[in-house]
N, C-alpha and C positions, 0 to 999 in steps of 0.2 A: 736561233741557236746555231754556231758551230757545228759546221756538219764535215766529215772526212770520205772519200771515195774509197772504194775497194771492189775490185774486179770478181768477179765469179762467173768461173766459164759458162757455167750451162743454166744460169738465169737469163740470158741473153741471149740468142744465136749473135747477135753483131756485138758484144763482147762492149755492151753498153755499162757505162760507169753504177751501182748500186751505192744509194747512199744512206749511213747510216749515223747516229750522233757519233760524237768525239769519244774516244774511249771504250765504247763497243765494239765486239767484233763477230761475224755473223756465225750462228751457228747451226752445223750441219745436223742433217737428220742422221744419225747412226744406229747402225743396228747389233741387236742383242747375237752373242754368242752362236744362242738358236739359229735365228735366221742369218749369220754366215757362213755356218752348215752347210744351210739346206738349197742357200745357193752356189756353195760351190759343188755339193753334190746333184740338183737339180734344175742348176742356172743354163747350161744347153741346152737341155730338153724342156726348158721354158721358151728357151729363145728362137729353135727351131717353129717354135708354132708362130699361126699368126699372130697378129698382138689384139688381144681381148677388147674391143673398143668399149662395151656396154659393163666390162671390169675398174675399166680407168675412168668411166665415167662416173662409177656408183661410189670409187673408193676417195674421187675428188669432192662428189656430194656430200660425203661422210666425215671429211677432214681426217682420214687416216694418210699419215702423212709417210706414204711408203708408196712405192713403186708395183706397177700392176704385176711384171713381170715377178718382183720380189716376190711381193705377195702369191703367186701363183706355188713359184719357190716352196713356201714354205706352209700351203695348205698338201702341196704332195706330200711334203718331209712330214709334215704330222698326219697325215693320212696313213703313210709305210707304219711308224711309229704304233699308230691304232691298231693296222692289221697285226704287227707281231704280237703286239700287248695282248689284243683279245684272241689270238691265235694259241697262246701260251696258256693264258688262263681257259677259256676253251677245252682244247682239248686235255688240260689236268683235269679240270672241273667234270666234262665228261665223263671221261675213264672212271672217277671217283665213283659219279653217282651210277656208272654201269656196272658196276661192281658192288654197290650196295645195292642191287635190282631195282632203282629209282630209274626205271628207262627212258620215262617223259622228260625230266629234269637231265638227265643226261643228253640228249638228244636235243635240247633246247641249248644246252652249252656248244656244242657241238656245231652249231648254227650260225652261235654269236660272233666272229669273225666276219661271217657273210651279209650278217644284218647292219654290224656297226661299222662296219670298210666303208660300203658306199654312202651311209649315212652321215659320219664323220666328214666325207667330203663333200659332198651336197649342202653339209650344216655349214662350212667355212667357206665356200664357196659363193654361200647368200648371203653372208655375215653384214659385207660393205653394203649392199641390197637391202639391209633388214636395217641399218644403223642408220643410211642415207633418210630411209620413210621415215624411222624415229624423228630424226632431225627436221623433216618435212614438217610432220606434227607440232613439235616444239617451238616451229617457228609461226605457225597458222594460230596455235593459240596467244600467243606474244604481240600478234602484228597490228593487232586494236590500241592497243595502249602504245606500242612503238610510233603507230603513224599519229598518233596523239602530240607524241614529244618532236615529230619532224615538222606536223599542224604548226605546232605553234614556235618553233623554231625561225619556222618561214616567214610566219609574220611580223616578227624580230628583223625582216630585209638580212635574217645569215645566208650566206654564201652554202651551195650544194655541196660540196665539198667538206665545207667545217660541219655543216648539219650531220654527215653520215659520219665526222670524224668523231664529233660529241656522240652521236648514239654508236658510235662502236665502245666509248668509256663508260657508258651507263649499264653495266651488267646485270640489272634488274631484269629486263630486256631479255635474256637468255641467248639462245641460238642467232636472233636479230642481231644484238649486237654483233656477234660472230662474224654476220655475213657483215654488217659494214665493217668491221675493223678489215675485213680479209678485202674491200674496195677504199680503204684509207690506205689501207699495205701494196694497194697495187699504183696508186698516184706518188705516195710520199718516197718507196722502196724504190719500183722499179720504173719510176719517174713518166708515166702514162698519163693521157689527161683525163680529167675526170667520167666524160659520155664513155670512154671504151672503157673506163675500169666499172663503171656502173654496168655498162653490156656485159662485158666479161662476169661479172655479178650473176647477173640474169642468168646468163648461159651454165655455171654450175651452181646456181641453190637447187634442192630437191625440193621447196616450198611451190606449187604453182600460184598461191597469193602473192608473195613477196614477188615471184618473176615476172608475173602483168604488171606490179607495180614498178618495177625497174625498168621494162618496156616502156610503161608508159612515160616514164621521165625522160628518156632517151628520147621519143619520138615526140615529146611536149617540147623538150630544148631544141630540138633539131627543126620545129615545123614554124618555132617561131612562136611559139604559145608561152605564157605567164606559169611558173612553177607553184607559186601562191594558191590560184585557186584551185590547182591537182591535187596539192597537198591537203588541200582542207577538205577534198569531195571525198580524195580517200581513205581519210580521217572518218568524216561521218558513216561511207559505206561499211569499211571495217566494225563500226560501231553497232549497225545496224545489224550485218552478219550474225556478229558475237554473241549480240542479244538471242537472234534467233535458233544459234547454236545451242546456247544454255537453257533454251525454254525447250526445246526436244532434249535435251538431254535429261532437265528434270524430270519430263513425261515419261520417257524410258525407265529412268526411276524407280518412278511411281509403278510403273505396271513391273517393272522388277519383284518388288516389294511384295507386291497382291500375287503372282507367280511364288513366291519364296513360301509365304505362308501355306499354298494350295502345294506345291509339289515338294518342300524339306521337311514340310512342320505334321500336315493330316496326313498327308497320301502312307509317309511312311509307319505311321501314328498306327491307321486302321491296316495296313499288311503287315503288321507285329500284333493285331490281336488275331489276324483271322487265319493266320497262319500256328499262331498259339491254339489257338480253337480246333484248328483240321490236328494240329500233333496230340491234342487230347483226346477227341472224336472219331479221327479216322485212325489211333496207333503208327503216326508217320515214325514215331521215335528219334532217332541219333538223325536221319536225314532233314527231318523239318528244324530240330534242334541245331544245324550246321545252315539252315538258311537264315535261320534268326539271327546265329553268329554275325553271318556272312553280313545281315540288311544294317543291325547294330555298331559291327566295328567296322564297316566297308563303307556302305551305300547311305547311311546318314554324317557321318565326317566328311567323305570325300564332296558330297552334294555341296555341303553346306561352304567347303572350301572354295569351293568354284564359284557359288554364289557372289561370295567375301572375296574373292581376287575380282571379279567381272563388276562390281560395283566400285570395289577402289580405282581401278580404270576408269571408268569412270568418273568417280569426283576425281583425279587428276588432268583430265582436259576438260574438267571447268574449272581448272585452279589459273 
């Protein structure tokens, strides 16, 4: 296919040709309203600091396609943002409930500024750190059935290259594909040959499966060794893994299940009769009558939620 060159300064330091088909044209990552804000209000005292190495690391792992410094940017800006927000409401809220002699509640408003400031940025700050693992996951469950379609790829005699080019088009695949289109983007784009774009690979997935497998392609092509039988050993290992993944995962299950029945279903079953029994027996009145509230509309919903979120977790990484 007809392909056209076009320059872009800062994909290259040596100001190497970028090629792309006829008729396209490349387009830049640009930023929302927000974050040009917050970096022209908070882009020197970004740049003043050192530069975040374990930020630019985790926001590359994550495919958030922004700048660490940016990013820094505009966890301040929504950080300021938070304090005045809860600052505001806060101390109305406060004042309100001090004035209807609600002191606790007031006092807890009162607070909320200083609990939700640093929490706000501590939560955005892990954000790329918490999406990067996501993605890790995502891609460890995928990578039995990925190394399946490279198996048998390879013994087709295709070419490494077209093999990671096809499984970057197979989006069944999930996050895997991902990583290889983002090692098809770095051969075909910024025209690199295949071993450093597979390295380069290696170096930012958050997957440590998918990464010994790019290692070992690397160091299989490079020692002289046959790609063929790699491909098929770790084809059958992945295979192996998976199996034994989903067979502890059913057992967790299982003893889930037997937990759920003993501690959402009896436990609370027999503390609503015998806590009925002491308010008749012993005259607890209105205060046993408020635990029973409490055990009813609190501590049997909430249990049984957690259950129901920790087991859908569950069946989705054996999906």
């Amino acid at each position: 296919m007809a392909t056209t060159h076009v320059r872009i300064a800062r994909a290259e330091p040596a100001g190497r040709p970028i090629r792309v088909k006829r008729g396209e044209q490349p387009i830049p990552s640009s930023l929302t309203a927000f974050e040009r804000w917050a970096w022209r209000t908070f882009g020197a005292r970004v740049r003043a600091k050192e530069p975040n190495l374990v930020l630019e690391d985790n926001l590359v792992k994550a495919h958030m396609r922004v700048r660490a410094d940016e990013y820094l940017a505009g966890v301040y800006a929504t950080t300021v943002l938070v304090a005045i927000g809860t600052a505001v409401v806060g101390v109305a809220g406060g004042l309100y409930f001090l004035l209807a002699h609600v002191l606790l509640f007031g006092a807890l408003l009162f607070l909320l500024p200083v609990i939700a400031t640093p929490a706000a940025f501590f939560l955005l700050q892990s954000t790329p750190g918490s999406r990067a693992t996501d993605r890790g996951r995502k891609i460890d469950r995928k990578i039995g059935p990925a190394m399946s379609f490279v198996s048998a790829m390879s013994s087709a005699d295709v070419n490494v290259d077209q093999i990671f080019k096809e499984l970057g088009r197979q989006k069944i695949y999930g996050e895997v594909a991902e990583e290889a289109a983002w090692i098809t983007r770095d051969t075909e784009l910024l025209g690199v040959d295949i071993l450093t774009a597979i390295r380069r690979g290696a170096q930012r997935t958050p997957s440590k499966k998918f990464q010994d497998f790019l290692q070992g392609v690397v160091t299989t092509a490079t020692s002289g060794g046959q790609l063929k039988p790699y491909f098929l050993l770790k084809a059958e290992q992945f295979e192996r893994e998976h199996k034994l993944e989903i067979q502890q995962r059913v057992e967790t299950m299982g003893l889930l299940a037997e937990t759920f029945v003993t501690v959402v279903v009896a436990f609370p079953l027999f503390l609503v009769i015998i806590i009925a029994i002491f308010a008749i027996i012993g005259g607890g009145g209105s205060f046993m009558l408020d635990i029973l509230w409490a055990i009813v509309g609190a501590m049997i919903p909430l249990s049984q939620l957690g259950f129901i979120f920790f087991m859908y977790s569950l069946s989705q990484e054996m999906m």
